[in-house]
Steps between C-alpha positions, in 0.01 A plus 500: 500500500403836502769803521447673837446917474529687754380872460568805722209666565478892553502601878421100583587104478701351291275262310615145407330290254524191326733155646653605781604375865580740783721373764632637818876581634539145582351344181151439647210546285266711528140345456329658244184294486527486104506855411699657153453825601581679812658851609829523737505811735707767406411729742577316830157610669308125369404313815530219313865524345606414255216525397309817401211560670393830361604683837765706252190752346531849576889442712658415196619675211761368252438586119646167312640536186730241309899621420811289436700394766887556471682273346635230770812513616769249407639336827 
């Protein structure tokens, strides 16, 4: 089994690659038709969400750069 990546493209998607199943708010999946590689909207302008659709160029700008998160907080 592959290790899934998913990488956060500069004003668009985030892209997902390798094994991976997407499922819904009530544990549906979605039907990905065999793909490994696919881009989730970011943006919220996709008609075809979650799925990015390209409708984010030129109404989207977010520069993406890696940093550490915090540490997590003990509960």
């Amino acid at each position: 089994m592959s290790k899934t990546k998913l990488t956060i493209n500069s004003n668009g998607s985030v892209k997902v690659e390798g094994d991976f199943e997407i499922v819904d708010a009530q544990g549906n999946v979605y039907g990905l038709q065999g793909r490994e590689v696919l881009g989730i909207c970011r943006c919220g302008l996709s008609a075809n969400k979650p799925f990015c659709d390209g409708a984010h160029r030129n109404h989207f700008e977010h520069d993406a750069k890696a940093f550490d998160l915090p540490p997590m907080k003990i509960r």
